[in-house]
Structures are given as C-alpha cells and as structure tokens.
N, C-alpha and C positions, 0 to 999 in steps of 0.2 A: 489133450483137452480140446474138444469141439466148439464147447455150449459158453459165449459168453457170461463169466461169472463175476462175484464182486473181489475186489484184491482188497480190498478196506470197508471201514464204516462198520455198523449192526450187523450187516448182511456177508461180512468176511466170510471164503471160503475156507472150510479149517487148514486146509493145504499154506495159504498166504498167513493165516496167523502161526504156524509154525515157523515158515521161513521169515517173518519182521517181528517175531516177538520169540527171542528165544539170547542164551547167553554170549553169541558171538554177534546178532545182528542187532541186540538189542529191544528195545521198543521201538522200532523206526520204519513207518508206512514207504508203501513202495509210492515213489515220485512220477516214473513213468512209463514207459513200456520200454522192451529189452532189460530190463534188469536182470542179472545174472547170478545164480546162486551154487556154488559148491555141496554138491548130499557126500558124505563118507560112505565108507562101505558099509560102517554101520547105522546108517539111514540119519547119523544126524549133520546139521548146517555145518560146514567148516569155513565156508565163505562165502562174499557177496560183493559185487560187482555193481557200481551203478550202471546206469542206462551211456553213459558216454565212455566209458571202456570197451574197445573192441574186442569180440570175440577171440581173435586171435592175438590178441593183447599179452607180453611176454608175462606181465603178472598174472592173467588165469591160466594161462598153460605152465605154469613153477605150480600155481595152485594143486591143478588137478594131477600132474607128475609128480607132485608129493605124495597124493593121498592114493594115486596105484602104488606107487613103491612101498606103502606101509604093507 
C-alpha cells in the first residue's frame, strides 16, 4: 500500500475491517501503527499482534511457524 488510507471509522478500508472485525480479532479497531496481523494460507486472520509486540517477538514467530507447518 502506498496511498494513505483509513484503518477505521465510515471510511474503513475493507482490508482493515477484515482484519478488526472477524472471529479471532474480534470487533476491535486498530490503536496504532505497527500492528501486526497473521493471514493463513487460506487468506484468513489467524492472529494479531499489538503495535508493542516486536516483530521478532518469539510469540509471532511460534505464530507464523505454525501456520507454515500446517
């Protein structure tokens, strides 16, 4: 993504209301930038990461090592 878009509000991107409104994340608007989100292989949310979790944080790399191994 290039073009500043909205992540909430009227004007939500439908990309962002997949990922904050769906059975694992919930209803729950993103708070602030870096937020982190797990896609399966079958394109849906497996997880999510607040913005204070490091990327290389050992719970998204168990995250994402799960869902190649499936």
């Amino acid at each position: 993504m290039f073009d500043k878009v909205h992540v909430k509000g009227k004007e939500q991107e439908p990309l962002f209301n997949l990922l904050t409104g769906n059975p694992v994340t919930g209803k729950s608007s993103i708070k602030w930038n870096f937020e982190k989100f797990i896609i399966g292989k079958e394109g849906n949310v497996v997880d999510r990461f607040r913005s204070a979790t490091k990327p290389d944080s050992k719970k998204i790399i168990s995250s994402i090592e799960k869902e190649l191994s499936k």
